[in-house]
VMD Tcl script that builds the backbone (N, CA, C; Angstrom):
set m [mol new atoms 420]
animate dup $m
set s [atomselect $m all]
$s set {name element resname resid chain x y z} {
  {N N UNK 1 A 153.872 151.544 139.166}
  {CA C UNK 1 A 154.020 151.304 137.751}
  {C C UNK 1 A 153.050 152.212 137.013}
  {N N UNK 2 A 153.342 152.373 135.991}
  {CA C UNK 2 A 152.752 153.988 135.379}
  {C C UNK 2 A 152.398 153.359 134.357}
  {N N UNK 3 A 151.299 153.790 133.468}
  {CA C UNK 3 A 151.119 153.294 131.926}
  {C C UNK 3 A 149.956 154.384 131.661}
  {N N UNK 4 A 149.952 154.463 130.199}
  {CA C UNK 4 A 149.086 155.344 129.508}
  {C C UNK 4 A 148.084 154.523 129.027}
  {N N UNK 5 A 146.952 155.489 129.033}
  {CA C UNK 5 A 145.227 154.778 128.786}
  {C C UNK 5 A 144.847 155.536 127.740}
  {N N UNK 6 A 143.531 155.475 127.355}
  {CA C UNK 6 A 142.756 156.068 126.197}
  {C C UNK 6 A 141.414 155.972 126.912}
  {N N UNK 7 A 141.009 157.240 127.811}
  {CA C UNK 7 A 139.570 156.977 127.917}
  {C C UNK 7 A 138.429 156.789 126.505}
  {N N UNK 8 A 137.696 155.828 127.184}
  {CA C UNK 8 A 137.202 155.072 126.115}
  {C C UNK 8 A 135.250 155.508 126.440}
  {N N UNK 9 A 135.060 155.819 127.794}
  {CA C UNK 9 A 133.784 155.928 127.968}
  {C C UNK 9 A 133.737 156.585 129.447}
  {N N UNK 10 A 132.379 157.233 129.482}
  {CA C UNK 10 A 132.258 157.678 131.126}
  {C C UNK 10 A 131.273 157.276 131.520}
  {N N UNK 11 A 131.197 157.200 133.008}
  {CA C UNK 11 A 129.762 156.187 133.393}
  {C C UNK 11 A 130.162 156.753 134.603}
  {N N UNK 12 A 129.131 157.685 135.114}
  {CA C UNK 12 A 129.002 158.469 136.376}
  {C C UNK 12 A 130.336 159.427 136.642}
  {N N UNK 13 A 130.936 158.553 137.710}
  {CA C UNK 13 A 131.880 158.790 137.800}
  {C C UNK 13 A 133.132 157.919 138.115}
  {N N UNK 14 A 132.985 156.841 136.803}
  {CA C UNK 14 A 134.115 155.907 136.476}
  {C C UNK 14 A 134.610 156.283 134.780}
  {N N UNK 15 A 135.721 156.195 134.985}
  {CA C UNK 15 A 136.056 156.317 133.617}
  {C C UNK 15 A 136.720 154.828 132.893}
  {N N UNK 16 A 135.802 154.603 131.501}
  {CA C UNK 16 A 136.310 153.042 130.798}
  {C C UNK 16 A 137.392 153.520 130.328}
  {N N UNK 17 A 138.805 152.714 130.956}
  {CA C UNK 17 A 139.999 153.525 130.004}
  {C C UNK 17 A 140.553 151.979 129.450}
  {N N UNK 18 A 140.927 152.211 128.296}
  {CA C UNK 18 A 141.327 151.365 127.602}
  {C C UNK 18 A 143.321 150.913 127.655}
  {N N UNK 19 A 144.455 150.467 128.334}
  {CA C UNK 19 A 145.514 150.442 128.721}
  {C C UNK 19 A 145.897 149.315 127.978}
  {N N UNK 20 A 147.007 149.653 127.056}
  {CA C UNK 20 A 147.795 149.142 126.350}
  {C C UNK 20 A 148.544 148.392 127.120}
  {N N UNK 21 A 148.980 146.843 127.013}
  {CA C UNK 21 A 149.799 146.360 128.133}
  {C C UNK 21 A 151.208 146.162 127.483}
  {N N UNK 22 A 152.453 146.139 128.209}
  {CA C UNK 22 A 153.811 146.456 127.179}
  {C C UNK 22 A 153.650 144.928 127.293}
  {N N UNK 23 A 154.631 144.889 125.592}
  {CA C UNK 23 A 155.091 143.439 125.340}
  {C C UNK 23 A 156.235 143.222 125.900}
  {N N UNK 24 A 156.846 141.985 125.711}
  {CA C UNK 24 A 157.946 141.408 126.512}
  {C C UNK 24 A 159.412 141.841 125.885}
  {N N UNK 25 A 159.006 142.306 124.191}
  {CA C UNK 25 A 160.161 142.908 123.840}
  {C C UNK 25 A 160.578 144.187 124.241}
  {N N UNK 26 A 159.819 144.928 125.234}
  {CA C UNK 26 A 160.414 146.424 125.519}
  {C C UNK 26 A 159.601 147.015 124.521}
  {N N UNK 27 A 158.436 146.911 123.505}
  {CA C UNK 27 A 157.740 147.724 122.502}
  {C C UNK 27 A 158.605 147.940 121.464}
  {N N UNK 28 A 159.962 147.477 121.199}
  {CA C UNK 28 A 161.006 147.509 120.012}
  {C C UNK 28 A 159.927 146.790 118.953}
  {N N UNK 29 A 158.936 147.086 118.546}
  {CA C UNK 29 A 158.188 145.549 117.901}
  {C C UNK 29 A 158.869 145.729 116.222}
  {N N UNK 30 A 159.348 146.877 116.043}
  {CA C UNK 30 A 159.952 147.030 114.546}
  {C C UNK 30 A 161.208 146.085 114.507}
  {N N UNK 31 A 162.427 146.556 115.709}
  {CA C UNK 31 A 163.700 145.668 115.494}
  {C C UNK 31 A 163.252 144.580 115.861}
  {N N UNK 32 A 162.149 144.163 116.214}
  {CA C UNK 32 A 161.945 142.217 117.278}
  {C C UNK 32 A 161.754 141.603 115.994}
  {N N UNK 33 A 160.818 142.265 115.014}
  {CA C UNK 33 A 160.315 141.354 114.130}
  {C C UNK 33 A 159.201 140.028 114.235}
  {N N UNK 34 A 159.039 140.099 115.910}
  {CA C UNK 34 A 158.237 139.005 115.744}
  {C C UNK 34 A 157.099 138.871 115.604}
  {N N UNK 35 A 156.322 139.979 115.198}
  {CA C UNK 35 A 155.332 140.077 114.964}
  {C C UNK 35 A 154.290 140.195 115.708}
  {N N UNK 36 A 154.305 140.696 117.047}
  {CA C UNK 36 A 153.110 140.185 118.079}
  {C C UNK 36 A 152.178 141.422 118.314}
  {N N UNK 37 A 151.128 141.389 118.611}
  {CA C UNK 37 A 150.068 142.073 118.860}
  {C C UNK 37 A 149.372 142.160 119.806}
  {N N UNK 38 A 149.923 143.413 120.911}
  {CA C UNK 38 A 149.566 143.091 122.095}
  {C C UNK 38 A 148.299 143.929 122.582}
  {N N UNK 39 A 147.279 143.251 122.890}
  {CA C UNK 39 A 146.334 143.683 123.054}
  {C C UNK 39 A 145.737 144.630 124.389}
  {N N UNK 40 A 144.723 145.441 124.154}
  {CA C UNK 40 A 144.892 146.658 125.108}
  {C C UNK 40 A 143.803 145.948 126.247}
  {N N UNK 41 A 144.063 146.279 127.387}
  {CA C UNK 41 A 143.271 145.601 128.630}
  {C C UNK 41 A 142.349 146.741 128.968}
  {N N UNK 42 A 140.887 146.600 128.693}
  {CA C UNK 42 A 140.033 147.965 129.120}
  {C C UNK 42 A 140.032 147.880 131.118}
  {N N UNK 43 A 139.700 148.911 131.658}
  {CA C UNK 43 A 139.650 148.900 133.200}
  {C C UNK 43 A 138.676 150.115 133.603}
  {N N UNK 44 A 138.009 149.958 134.591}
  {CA C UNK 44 A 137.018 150.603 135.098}
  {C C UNK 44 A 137.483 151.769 136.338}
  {N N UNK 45 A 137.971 152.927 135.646}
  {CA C UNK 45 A 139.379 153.774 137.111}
  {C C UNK 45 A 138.155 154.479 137.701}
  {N N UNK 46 A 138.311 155.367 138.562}
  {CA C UNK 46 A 137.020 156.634 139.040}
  {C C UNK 46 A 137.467 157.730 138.858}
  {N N UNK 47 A 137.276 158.479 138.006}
  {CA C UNK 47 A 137.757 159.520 137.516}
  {C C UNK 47 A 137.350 160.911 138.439}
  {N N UNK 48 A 138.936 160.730 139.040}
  {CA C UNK 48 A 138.769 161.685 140.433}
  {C C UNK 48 A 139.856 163.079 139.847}
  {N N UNK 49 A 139.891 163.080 138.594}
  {CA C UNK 49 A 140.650 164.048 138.249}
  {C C UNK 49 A 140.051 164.538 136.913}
  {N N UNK 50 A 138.533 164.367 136.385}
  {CA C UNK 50 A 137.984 164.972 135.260}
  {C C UNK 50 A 138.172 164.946 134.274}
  {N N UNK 51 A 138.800 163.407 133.864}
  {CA C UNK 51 A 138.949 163.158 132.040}
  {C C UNK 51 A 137.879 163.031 131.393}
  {N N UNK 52 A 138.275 163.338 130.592}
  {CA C UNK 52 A 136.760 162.707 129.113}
  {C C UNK 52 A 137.164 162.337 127.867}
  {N N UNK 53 A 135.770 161.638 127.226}
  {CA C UNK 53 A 136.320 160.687 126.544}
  {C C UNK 53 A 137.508 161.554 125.210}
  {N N UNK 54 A 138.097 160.452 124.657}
  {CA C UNK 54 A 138.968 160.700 123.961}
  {C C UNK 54 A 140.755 160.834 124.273}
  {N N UNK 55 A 140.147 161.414 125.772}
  {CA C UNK 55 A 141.468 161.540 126.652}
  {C C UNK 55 A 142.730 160.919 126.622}
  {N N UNK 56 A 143.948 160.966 126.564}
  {CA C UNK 56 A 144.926 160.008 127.206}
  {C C UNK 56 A 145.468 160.205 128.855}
  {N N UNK 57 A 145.390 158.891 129.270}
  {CA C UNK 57 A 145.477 159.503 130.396}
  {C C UNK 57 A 147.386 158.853 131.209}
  {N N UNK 58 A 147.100 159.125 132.354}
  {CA C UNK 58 A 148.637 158.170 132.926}
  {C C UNK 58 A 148.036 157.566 133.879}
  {N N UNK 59 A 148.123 156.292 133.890}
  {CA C UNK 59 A 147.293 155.543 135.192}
  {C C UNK 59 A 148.453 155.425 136.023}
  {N N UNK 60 A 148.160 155.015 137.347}
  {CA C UNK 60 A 149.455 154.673 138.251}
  {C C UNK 60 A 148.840 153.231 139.210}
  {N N UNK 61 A 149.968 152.475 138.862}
  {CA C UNK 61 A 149.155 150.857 139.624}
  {C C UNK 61 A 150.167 151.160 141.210}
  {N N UNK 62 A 149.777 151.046 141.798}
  {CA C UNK 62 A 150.647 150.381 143.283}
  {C C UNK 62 A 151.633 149.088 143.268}
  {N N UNK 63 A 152.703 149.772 143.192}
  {CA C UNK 63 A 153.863 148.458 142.970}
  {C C UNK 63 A 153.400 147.346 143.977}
  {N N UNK 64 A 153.385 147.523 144.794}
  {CA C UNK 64 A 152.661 146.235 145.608}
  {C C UNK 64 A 151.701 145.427 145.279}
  {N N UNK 65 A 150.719 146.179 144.927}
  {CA C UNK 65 A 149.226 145.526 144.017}
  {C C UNK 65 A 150.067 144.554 142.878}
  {N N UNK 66 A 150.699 145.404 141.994}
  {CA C UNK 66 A 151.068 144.882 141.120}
  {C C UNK 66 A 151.877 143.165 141.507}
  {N N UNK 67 A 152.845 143.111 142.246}
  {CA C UNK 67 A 153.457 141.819 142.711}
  {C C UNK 67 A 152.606 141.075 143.739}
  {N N UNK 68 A 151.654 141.727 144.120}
  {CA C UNK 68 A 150.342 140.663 144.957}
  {C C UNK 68 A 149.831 139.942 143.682}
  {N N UNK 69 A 149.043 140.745 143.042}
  {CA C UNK 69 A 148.925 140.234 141.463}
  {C C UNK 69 A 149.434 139.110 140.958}
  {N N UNK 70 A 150.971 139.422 140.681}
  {CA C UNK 70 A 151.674 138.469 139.595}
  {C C UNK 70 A 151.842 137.349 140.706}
  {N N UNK 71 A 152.527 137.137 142.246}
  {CA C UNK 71 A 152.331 135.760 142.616}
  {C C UNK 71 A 150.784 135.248 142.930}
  {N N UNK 72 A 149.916 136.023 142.740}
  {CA C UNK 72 A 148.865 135.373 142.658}
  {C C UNK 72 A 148.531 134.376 141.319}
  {N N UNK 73 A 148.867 134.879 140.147}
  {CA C UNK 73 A 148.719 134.279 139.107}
  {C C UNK 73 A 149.052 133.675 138.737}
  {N N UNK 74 A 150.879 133.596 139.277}
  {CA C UNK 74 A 151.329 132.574 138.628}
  {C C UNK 74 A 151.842 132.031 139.876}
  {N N UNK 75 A 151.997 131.815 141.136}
  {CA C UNK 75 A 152.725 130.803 141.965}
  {C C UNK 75 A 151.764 129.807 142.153}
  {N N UNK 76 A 150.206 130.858 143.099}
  {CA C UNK 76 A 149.109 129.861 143.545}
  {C C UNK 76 A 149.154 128.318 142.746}
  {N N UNK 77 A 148.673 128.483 141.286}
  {CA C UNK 77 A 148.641 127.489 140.414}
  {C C UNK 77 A 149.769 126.941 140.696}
  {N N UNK 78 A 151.087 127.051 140.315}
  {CA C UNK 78 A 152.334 126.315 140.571}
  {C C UNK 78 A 152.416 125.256 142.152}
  {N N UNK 79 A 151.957 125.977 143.317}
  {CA C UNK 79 A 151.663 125.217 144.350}
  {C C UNK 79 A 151.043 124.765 144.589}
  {N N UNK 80 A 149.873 124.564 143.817}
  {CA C UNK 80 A 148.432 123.665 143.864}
  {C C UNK 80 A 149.167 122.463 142.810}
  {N N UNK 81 A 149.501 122.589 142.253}
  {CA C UNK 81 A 149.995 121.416 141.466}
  {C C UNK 81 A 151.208 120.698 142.089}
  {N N UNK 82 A 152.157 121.309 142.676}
  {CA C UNK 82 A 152.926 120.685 143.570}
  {C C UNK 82 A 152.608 120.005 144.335}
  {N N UNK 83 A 151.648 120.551 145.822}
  {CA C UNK 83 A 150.541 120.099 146.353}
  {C C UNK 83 A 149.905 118.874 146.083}
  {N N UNK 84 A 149.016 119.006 144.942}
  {CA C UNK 84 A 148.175 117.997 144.197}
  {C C UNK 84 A 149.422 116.733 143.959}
  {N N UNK 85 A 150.468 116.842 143.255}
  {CA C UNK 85 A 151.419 115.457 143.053}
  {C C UNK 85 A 151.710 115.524 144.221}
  {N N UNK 86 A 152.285 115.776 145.225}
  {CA C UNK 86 A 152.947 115.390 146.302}
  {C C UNK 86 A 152.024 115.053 147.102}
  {N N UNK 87 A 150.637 115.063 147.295}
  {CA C UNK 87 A 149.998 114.717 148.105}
  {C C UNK 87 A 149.444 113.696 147.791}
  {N N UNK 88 A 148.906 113.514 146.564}
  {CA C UNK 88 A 148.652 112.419 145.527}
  {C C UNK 88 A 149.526 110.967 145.483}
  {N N UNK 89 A 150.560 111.386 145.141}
  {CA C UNK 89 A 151.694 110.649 146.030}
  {C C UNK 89 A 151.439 109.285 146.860}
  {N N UNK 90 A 151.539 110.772 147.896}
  {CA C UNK 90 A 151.169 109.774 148.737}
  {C C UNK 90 A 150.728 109.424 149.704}
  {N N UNK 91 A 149.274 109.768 149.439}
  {CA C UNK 91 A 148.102 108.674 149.754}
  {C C UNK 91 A 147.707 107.598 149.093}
  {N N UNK 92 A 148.504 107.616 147.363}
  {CA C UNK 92 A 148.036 106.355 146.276}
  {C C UNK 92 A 149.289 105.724 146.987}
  {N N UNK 93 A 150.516 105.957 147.712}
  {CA C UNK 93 A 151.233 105.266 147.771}
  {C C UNK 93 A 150.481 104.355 149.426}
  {N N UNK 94 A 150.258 105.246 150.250}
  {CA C UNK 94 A 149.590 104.880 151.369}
  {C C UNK 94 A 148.874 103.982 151.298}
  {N N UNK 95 A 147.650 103.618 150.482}
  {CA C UNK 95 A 146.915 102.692 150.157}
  {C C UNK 95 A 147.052 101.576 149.524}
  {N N UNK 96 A 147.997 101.977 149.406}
  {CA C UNK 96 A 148.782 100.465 148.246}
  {C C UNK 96 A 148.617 100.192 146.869}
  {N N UNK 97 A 148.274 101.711 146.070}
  {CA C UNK 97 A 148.123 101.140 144.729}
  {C C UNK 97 A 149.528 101.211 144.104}
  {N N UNK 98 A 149.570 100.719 142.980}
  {CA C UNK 98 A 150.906 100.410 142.298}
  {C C UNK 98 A 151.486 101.457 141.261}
  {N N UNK 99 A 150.606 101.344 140.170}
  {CA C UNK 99 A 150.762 102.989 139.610}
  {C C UNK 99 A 150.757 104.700 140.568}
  {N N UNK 100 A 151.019 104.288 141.664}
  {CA C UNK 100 A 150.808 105.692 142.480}
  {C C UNK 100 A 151.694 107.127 141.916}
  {N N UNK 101 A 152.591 106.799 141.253}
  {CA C UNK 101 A 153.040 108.248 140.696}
  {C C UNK 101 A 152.190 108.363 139.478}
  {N N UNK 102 A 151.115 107.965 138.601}
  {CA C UNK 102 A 150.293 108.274 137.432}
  {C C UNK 102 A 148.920 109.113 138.116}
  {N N UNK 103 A 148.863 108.224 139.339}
  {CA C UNK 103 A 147.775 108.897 139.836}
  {C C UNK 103 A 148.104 109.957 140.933}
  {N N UNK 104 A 149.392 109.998 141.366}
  {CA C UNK 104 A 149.609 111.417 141.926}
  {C C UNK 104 A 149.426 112.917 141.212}
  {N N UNK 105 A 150.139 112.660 139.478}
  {CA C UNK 105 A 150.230 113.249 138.830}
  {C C UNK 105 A 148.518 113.648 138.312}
  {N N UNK 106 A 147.924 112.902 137.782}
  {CA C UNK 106 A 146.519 113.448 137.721}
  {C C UNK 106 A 145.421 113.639 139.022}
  {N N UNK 107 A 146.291 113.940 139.917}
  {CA C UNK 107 A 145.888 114.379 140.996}
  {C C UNK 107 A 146.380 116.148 141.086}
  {N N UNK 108 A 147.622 115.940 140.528}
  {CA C UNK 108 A 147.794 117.552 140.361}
  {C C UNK 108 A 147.410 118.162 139.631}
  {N N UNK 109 A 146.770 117.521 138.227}
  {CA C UNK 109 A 146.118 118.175 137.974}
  {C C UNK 109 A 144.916 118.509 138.492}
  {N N UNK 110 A 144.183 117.928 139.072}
  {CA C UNK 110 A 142.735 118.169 139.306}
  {C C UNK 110 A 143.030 119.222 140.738}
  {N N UNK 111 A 144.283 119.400 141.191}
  {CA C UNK 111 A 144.181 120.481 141.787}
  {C C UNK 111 A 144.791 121.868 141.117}
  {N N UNK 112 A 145.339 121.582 140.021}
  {CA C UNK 112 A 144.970 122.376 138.875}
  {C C UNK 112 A 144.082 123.595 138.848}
  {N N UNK 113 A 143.402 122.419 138.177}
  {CA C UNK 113 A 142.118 122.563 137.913}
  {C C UNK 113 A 141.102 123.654 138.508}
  {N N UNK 114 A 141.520 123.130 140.449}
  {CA C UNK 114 A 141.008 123.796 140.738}
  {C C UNK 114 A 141.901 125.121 141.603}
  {N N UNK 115 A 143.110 125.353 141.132}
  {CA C UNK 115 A 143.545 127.083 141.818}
  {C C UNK 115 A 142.729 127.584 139.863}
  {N N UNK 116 A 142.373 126.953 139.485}
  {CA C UNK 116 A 141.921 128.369 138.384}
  {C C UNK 116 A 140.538 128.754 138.782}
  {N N UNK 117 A 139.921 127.897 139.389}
  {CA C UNK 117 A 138.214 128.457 140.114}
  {C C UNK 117 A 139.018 129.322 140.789}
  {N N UNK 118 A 139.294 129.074 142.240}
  {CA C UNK 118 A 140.092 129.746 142.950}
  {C C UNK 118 A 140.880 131.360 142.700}
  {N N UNK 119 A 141.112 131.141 141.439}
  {CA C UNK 119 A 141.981 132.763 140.898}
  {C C UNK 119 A 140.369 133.335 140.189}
  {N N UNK 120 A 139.678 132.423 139.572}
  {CA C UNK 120 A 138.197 133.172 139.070}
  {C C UNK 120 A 137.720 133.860 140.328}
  {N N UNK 121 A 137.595 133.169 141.516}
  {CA C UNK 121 A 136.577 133.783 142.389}
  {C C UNK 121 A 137.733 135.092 143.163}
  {N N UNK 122 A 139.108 135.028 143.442}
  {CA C UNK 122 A 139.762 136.006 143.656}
  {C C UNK 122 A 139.589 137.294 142.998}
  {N N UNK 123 A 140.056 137.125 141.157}
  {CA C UNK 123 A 139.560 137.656 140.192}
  {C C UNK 123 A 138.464 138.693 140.528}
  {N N UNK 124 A 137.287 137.872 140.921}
  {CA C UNK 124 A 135.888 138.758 141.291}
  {C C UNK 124 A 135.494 139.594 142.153}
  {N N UNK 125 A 136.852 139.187 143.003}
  {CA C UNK 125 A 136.425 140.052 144.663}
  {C C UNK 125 A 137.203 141.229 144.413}
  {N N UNK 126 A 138.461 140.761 144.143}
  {CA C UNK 126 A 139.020 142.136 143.733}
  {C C UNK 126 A 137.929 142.792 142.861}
  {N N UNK 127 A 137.618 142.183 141.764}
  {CA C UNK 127 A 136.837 143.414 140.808}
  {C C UNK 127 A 135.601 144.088 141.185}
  {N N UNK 128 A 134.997 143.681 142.654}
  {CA C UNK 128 A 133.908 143.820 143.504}
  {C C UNK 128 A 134.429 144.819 144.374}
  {N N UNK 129 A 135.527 144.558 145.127}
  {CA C UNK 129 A 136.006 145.671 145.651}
  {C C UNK 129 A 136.861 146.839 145.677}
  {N N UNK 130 A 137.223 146.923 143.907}
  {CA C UNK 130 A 138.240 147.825 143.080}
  {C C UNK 130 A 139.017 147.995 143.479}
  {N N UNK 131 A 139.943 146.594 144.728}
  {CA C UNK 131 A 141.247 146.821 145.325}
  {C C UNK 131 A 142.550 146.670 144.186}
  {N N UNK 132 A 142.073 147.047 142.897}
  {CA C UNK 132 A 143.189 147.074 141.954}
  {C C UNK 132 A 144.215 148.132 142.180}
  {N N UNK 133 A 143.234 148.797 142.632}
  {CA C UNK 133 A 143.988 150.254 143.318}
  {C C UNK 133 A 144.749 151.208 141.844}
  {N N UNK 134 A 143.827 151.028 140.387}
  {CA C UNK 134 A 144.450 151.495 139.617}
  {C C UNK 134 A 143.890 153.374 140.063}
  {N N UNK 135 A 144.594 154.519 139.603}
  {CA C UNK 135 A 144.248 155.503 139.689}
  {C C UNK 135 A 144.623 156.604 138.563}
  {N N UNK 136 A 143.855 157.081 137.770}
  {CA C UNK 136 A 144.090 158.562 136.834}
  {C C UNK 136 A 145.149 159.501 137.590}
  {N N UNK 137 A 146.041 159.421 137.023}
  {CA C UNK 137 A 147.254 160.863 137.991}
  {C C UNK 137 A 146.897 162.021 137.151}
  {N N UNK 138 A 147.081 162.066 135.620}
  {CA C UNK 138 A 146.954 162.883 134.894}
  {C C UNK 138 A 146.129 162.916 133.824}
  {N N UNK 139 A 146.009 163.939 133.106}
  {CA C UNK 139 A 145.742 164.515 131.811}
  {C C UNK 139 A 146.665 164.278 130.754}
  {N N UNK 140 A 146.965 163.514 129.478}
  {CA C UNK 140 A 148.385 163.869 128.705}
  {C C UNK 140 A 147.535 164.573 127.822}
}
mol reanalyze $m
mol bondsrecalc $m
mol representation Tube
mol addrep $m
């Protein structure tokens, strides 16, 4: 997946590039009308091809990275909450309480709760070990 940046700063030899993320309308934002404002995601690339600031650049993500990514973000949570009610379930059912589907349910949440620690501390390792795998291809 390809997208254009705006180096924004240099620091050794990382470049702060600033990457516009597309909206959901395709960037039509004149015919959508809906007014949205999509904000630019800064990222830390290594500038192995000699931009400077002011630059635009073409980043290139690894289609793979990219869909490791998105079911990370959004399934994990989805199956921790599944998880959490269905397990919740039943062990409140196991034990014999009576309301056991109220407390299954705030059981999923609290495992919730916790795939978002879980995506924080993921979050960090990736950003510890710059397996974002974003990379500068070009100069525009």
């Amino acid at each position: 997946m390809d997208q254009i940046g705006y180096v924004v700063n240099i620091k050794d030899e990382i470049a702060v590039v600033d990457i516009r993320r597309t909206s959901a309308c395709g960037e039509k934002c004149s015919s959508c009308g809906g007014g949205c404002n999509v904000p630019a995601m800064r990222v830390n690339i290594k500038n192995t091809i000699g931009a400077k600031v002011g630059n635009f650049v073409e980043v290139e993500m690894k289609t793979k990275s990219l869909m490791k990514s998105a079911f990370i973000a959004y399934i994990v949570p989805l199956i921790m909450l599944i998880v959490g009610i269905a397990g919740g379930i039943y062990v409140f059912r196991s034990i014999g309480f009576s309301d056991y589907e109220s407390l299954g349910f705030l059981s999923g949440l609290v495992f919730l709760v916790i795939s978002y620690f879980i995506l924080r501390f993921i979050d960090n390792t990736i950003k510890n070990k710059n397996s974002a795998e974003l990379k500068i291809v070009k100069v525009l």
